[in-house]
Backbone atoms as SQL, in Angstrom:
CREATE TABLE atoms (id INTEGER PRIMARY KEY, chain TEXT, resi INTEGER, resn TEXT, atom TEXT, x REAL, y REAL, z REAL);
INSERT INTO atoms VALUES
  (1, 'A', 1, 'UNK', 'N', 23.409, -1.587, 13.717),
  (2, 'A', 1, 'UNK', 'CA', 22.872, -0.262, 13.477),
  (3, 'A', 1, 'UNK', 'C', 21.410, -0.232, 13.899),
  (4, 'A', 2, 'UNK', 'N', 20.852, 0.726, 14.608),
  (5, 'A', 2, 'UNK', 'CA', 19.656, 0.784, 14.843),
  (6, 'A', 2, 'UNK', 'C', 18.756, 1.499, 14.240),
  (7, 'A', 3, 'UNK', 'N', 17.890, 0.924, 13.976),
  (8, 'A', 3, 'UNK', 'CA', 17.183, 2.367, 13.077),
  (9, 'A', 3, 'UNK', 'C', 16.016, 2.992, 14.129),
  (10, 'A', 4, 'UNK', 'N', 16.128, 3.982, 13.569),
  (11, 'A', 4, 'UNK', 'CA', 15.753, 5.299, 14.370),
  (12, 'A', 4, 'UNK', 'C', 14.132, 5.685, 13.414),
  (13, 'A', 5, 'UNK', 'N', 14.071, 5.383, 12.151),
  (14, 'A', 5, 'UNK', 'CA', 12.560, 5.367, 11.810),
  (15, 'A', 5, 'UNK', 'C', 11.793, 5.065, 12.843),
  (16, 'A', 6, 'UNK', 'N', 10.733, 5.618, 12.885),
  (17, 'A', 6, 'UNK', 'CA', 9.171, 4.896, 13.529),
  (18, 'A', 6, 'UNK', 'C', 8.683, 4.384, 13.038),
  (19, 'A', 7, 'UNK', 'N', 7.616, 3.055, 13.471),
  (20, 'A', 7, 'UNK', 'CA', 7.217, 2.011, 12.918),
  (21, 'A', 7, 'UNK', 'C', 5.805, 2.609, 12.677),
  (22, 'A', 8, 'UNK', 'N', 5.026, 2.388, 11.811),
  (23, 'A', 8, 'UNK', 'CA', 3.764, 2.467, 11.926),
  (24, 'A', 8, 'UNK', 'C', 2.994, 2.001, 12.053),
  (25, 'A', 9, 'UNK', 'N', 2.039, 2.311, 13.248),
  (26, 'A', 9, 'UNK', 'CA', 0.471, 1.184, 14.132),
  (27, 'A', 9, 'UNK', 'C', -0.122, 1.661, 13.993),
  (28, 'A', 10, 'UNK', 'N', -0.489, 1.380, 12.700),
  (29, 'A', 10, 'UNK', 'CA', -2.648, 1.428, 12.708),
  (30, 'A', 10, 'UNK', 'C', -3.182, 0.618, 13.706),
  (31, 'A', 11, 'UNK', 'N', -4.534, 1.270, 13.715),
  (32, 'A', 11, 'UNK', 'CA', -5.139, 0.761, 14.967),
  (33, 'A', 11, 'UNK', 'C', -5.657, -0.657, 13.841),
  (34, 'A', 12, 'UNK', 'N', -5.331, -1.954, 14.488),
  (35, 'A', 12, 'UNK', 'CA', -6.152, -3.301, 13.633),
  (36, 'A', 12, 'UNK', 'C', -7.568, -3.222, 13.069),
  (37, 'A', 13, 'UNK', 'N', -8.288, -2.242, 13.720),
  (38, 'A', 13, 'UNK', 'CA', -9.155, -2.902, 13.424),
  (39, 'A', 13, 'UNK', 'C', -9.627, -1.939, 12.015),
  (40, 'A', 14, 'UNK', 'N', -8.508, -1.275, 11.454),
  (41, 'A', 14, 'UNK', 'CA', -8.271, 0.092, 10.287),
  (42, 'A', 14, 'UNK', 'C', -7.476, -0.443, 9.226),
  (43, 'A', 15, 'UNK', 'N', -6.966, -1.499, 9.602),
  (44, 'A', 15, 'UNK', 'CA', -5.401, -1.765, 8.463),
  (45, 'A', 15, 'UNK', 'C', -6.295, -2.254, 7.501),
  (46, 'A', 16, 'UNK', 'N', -7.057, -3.488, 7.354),
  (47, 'A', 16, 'UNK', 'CA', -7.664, -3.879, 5.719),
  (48, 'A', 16, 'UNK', 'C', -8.358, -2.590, 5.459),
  (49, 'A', 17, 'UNK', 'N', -8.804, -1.600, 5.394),
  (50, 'A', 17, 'UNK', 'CA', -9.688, -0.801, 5.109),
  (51, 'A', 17, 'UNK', 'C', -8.186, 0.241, 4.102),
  (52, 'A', 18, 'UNK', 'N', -7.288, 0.525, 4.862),
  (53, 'A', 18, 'UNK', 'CA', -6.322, 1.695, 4.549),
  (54, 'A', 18, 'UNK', 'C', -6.140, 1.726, 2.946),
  (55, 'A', 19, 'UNK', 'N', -5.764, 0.624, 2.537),
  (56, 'A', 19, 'UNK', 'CA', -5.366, 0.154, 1.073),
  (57, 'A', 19, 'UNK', 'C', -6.602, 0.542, 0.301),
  (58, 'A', 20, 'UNK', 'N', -7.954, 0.299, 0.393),
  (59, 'A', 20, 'UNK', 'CA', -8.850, 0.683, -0.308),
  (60, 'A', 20, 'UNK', 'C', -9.383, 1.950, -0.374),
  (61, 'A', 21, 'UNK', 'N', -8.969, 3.104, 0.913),
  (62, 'A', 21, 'UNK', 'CA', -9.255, 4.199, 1.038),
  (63, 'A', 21, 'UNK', 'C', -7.718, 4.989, 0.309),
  (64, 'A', 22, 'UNK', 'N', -6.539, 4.328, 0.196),
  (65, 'A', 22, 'UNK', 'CA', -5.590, 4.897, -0.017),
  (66, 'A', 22, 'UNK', 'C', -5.836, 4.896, -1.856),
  (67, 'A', 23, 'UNK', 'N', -6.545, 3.878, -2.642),
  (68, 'A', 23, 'UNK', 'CA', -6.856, 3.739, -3.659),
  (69, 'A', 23, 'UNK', 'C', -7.668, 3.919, -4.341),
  (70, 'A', 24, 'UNK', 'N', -8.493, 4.468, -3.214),
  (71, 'A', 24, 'UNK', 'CA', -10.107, 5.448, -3.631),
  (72, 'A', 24, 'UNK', 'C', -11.281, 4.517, -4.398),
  (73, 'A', 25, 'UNK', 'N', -10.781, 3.005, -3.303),
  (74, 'A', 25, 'UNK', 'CA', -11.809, 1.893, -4.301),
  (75, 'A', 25, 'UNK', 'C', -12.862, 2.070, -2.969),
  (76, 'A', 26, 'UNK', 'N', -14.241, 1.724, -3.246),
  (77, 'A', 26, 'UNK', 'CA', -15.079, 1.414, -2.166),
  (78, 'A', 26, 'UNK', 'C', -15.004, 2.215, -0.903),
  (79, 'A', 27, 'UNK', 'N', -14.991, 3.442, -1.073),
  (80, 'A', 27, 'UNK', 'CA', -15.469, 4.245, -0.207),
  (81, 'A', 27, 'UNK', 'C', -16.862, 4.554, 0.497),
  (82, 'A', 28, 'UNK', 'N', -17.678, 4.207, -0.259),
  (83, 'A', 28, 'UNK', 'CA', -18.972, 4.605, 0.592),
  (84, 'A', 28, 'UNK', 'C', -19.383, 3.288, 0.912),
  (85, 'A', 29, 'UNK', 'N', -20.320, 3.825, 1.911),
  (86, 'A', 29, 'UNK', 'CA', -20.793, 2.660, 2.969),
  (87, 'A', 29, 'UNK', 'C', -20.601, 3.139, 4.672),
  (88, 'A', 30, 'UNK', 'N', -21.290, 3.072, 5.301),
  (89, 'A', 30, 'UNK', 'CA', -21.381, 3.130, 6.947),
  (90, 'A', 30, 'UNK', 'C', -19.621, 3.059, 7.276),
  (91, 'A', 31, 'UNK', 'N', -19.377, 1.696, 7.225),
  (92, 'A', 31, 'UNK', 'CA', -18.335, 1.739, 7.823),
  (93, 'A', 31, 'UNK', 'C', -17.027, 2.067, 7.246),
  (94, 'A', 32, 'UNK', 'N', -17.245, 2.381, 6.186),
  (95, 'A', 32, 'UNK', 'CA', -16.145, 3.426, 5.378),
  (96, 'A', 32, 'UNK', 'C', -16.012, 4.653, 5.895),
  (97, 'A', 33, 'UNK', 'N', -17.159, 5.231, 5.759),
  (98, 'A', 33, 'UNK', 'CA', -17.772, 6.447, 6.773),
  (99, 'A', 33, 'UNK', 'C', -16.978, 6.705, 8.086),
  (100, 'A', 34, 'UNK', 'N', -16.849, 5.776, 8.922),
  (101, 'A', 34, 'UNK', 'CA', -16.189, 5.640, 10.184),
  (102, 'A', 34, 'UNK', 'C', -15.026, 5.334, 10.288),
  (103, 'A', 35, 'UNK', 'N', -14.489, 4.802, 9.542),
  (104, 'A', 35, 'UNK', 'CA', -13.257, 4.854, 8.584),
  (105, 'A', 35, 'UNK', 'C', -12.354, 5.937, 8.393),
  (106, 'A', 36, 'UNK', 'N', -13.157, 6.262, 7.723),
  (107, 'A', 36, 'UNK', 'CA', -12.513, 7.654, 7.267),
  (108, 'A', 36, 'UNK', 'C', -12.330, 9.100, 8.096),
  (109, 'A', 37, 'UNK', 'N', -13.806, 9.300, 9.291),
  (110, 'A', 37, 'UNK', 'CA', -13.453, 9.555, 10.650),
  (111, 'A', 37, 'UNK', 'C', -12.357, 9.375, 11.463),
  (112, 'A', 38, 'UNK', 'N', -12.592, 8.201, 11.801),
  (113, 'A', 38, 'UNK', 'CA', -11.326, 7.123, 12.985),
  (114, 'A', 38, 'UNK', 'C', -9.973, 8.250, 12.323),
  (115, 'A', 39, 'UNK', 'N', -9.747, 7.826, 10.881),
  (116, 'A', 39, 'UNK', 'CA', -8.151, 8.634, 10.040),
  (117, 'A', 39, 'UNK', 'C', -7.891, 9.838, 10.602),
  (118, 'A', 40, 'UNK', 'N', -9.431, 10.390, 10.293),
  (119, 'A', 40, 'UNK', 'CA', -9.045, 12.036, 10.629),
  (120, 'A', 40, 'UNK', 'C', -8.810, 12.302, 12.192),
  (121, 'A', 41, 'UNK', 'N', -9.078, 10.962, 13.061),
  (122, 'A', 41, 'UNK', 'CA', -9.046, 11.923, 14.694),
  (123, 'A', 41, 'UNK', 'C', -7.701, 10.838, 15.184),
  (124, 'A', 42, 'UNK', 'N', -7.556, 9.842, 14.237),
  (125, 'A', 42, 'UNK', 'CA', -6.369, 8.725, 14.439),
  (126, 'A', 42, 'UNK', 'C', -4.240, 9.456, 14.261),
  (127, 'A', 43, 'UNK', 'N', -3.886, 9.810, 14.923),
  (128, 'A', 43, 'UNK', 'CA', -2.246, 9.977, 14.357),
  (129, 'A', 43, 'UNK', 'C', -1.774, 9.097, 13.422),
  (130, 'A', 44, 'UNK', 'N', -1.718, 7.870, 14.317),
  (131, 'A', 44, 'UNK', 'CA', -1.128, 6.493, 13.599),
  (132, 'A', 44, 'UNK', 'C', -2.356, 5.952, 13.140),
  (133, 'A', 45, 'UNK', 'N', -3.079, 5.584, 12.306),
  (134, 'A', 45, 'UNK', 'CA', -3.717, 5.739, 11.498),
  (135, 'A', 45, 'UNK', 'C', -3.994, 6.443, 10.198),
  (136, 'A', 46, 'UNK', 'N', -3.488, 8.003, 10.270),
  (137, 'A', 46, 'UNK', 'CA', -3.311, 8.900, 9.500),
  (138, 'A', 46, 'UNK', 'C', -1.551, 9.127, 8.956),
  (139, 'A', 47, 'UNK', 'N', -0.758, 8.326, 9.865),
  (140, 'A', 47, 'UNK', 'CA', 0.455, 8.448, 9.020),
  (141, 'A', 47, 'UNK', 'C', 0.805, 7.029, 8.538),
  (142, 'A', 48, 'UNK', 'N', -0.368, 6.085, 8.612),
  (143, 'A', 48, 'UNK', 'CA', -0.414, 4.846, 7.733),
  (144, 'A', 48, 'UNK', 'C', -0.627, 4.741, 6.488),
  (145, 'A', 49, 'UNK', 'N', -1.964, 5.814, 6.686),
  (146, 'A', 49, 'UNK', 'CA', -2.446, 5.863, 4.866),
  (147, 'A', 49, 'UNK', 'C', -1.822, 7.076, 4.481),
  (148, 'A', 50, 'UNK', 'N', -0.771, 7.778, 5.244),
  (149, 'A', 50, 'UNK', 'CA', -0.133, 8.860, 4.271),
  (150, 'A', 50, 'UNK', 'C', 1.406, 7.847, 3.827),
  (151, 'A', 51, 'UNK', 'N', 1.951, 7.087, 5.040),
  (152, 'A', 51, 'UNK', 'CA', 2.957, 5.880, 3.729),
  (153, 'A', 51, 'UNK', 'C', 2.519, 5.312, 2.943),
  (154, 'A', 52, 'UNK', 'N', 1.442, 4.516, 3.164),
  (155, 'A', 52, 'UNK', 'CA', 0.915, 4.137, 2.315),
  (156, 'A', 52, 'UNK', 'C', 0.584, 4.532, 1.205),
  (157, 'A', 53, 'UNK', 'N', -0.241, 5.406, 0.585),
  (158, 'A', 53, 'UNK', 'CA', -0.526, 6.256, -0.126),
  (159, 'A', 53, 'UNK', 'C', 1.283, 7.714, -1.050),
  (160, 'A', 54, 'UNK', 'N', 2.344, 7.360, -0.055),
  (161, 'A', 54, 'UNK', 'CA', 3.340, 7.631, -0.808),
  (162, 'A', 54, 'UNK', 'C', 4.089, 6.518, -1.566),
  (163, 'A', 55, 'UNK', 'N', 3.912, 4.995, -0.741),
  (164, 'A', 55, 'UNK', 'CA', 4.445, 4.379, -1.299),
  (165, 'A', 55, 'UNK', 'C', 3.881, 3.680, -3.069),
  (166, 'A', 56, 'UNK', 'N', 2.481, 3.610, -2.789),
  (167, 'A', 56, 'UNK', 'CA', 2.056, 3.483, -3.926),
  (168, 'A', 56, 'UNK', 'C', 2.316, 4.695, -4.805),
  (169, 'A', 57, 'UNK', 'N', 2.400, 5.553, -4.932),
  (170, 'A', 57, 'UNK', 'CA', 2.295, 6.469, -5.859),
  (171, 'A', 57, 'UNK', 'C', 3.894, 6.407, -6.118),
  (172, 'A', 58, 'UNK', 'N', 4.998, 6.034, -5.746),
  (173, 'A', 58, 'UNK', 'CA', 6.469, 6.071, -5.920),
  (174, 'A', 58, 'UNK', 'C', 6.545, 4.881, -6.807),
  (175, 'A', 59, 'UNK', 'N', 5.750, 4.042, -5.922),
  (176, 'A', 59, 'UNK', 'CA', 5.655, 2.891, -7.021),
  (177, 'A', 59, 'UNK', 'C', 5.121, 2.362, -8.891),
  (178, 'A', 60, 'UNK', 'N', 3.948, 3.460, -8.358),
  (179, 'A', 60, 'UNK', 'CA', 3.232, 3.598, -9.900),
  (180, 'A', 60, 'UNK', 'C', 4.292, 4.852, -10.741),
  (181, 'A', 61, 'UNK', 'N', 5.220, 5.507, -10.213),
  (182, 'A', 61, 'UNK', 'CA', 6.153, 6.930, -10.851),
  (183, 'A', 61, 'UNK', 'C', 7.329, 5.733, -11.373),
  (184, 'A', 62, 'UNK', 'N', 7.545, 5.083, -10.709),
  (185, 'A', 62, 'UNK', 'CA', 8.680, 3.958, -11.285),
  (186, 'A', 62, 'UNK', 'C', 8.349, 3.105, -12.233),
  (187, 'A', 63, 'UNK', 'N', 6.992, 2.671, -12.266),
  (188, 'A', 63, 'UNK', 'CA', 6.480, 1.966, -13.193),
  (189, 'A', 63, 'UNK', 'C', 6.568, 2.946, -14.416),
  (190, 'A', 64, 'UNK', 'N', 5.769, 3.866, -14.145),
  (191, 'A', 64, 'UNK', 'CA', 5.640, 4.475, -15.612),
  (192, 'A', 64, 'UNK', 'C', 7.441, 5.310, -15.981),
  (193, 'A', 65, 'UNK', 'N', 8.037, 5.476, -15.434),
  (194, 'A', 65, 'UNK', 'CA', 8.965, 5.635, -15.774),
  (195, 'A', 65, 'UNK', 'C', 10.017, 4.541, -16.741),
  (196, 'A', 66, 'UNK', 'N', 9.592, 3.041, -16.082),
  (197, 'A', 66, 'UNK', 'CA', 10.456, 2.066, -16.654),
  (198, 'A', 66, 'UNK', 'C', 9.557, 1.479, -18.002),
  (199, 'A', 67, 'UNK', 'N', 8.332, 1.897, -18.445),
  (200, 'A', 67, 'UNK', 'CA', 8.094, 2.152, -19.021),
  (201, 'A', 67, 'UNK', 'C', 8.056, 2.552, -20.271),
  (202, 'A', 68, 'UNK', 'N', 8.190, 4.456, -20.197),
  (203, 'A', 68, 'UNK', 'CA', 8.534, 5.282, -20.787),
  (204, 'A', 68, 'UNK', 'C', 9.759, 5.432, -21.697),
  (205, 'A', 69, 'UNK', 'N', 10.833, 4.565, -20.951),
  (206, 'A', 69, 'UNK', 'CA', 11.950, 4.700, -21.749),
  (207, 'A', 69, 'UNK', 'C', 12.440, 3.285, -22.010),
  (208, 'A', 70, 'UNK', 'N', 11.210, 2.497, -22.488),
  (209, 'A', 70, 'UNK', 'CA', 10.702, 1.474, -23.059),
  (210, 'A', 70, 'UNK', 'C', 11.899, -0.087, -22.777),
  (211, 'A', 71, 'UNK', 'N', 11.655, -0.152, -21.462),
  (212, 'A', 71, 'UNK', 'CA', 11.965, -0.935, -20.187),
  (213, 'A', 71, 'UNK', 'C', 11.103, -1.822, -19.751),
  (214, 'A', 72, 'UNK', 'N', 11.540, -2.963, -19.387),
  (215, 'A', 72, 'UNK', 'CA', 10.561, -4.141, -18.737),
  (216, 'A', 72, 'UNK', 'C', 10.261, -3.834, -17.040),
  (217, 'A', 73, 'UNK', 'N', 9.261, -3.942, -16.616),
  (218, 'A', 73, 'UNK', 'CA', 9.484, -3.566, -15.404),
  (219, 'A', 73, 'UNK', 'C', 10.109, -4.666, -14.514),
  (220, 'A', 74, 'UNK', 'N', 9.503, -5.597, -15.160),
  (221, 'A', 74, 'UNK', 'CA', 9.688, -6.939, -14.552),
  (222, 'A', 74, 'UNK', 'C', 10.317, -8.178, -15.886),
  (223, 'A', 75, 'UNK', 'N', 11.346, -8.853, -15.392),
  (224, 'A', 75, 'UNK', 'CA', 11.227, -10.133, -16.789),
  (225, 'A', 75, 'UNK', 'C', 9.948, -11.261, -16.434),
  (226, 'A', 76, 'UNK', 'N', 10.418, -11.874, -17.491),
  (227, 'A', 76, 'UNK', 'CA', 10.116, -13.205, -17.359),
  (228, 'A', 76, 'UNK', 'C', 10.566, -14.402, -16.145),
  (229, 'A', 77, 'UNK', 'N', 11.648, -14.090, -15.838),
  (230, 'A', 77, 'UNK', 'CA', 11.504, -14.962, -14.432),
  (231, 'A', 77, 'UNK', 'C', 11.494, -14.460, -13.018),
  (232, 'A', 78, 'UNK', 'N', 11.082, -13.216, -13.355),
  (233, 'A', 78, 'UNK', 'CA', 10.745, -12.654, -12.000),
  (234, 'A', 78, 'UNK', 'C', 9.508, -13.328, -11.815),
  (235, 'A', 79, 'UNK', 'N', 8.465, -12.702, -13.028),
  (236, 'A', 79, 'UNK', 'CA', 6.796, -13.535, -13.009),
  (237, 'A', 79, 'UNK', 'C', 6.618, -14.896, -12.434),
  (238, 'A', 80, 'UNK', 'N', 8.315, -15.372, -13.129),
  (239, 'A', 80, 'UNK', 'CA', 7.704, -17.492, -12.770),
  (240, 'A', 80, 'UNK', 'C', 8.493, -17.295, -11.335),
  (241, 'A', 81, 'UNK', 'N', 9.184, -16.444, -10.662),
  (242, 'A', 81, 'UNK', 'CA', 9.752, -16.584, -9.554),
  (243, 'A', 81, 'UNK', 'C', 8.326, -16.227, -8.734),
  (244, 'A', 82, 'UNK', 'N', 7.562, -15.407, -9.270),
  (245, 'A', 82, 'UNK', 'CA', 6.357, -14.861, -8.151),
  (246, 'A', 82, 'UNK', 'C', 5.325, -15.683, -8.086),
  (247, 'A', 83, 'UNK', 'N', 4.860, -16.505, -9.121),
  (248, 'A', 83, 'UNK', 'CA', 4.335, -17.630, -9.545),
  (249, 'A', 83, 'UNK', 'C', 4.112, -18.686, -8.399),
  (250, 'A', 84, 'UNK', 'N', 5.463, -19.128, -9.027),
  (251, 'A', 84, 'UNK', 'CA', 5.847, -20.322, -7.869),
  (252, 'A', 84, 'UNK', 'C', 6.222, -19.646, -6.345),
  (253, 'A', 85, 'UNK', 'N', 6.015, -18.704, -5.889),
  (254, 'A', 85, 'UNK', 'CA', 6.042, -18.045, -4.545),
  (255, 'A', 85, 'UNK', 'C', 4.479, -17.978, -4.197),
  (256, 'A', 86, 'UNK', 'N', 3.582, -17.895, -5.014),
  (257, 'A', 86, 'UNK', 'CA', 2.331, -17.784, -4.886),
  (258, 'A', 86, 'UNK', 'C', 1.805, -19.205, -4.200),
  (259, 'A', 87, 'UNK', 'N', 2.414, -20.404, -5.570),
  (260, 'A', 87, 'UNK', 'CA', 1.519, -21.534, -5.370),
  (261, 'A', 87, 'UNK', 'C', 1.950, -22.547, -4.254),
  (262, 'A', 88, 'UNK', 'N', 3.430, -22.354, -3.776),
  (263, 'A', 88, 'UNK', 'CA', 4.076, -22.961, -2.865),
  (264, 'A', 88, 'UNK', 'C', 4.257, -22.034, -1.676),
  (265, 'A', 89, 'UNK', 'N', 3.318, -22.059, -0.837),
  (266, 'A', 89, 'UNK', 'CA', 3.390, -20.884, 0.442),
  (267, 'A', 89, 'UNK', 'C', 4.671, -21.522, 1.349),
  (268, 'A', 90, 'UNK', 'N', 5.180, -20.371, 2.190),
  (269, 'A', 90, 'UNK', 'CA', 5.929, -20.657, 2.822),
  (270, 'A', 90, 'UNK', 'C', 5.820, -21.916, 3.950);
C-alpha cells in the first residue's frame, strides 16, 4: 500500500527551533525573530509547526482525558520499558 500523505521538510536549518516555537518556550531573541519570519514566508516550514503543534495538543487532549476518568496514562512497565530504552541506546 502506498501512502499518499506528504512528508514534511522543514528547511534543517528550522527543525530544532519548531518544537520551542510550537511550545511558546524561548521565543525572543534575534534568531527566534528570524525564525519566526523564515515560518511565515516558509510552506514546509509552516505545515511543520502546524503538525507539530496538532500533534502535541492531541497528545496533551489524551492525556488529560486518560486522566479525567481516572486512568493511568502510562503503567509501570511502560516507564521501566522507556528507562531501559533510554540507558541502552540502540
Amino acid at each position: 500500500m502506498i501512502n499518499a500523505e506528504p512528508k514534511l521538510r522543514p528547511c534543517p536549518q528550522i527543525v530544532s527551533s519548531l518544537e520551542k516555537i510550537s511550545e511558546g518556550k524561548d521565543t525572543n531573541g534575534i534568531f527566534m525573530m528570524y525564525v519566526k519570519r523564515h515560518i511565515e514566508k516558509c510552506s514546509h516550514c509552516a505545515e511543520a509547526l502546524d503538525a507539530l503543534t496538532c500533534y502535541q495538543d492531541a497528545v496533551k487532549q489524551a492525556y488529560k482525558e486518560t486522566i479525567e476518568q481516572g486512568e493511568k496514562p502510562f503503567t509501570d512497565q511502560d516507564l521501566s520499558n522507556l528507562l531501559d530504552s533510554i540507558s541502552k541506546p540502540a
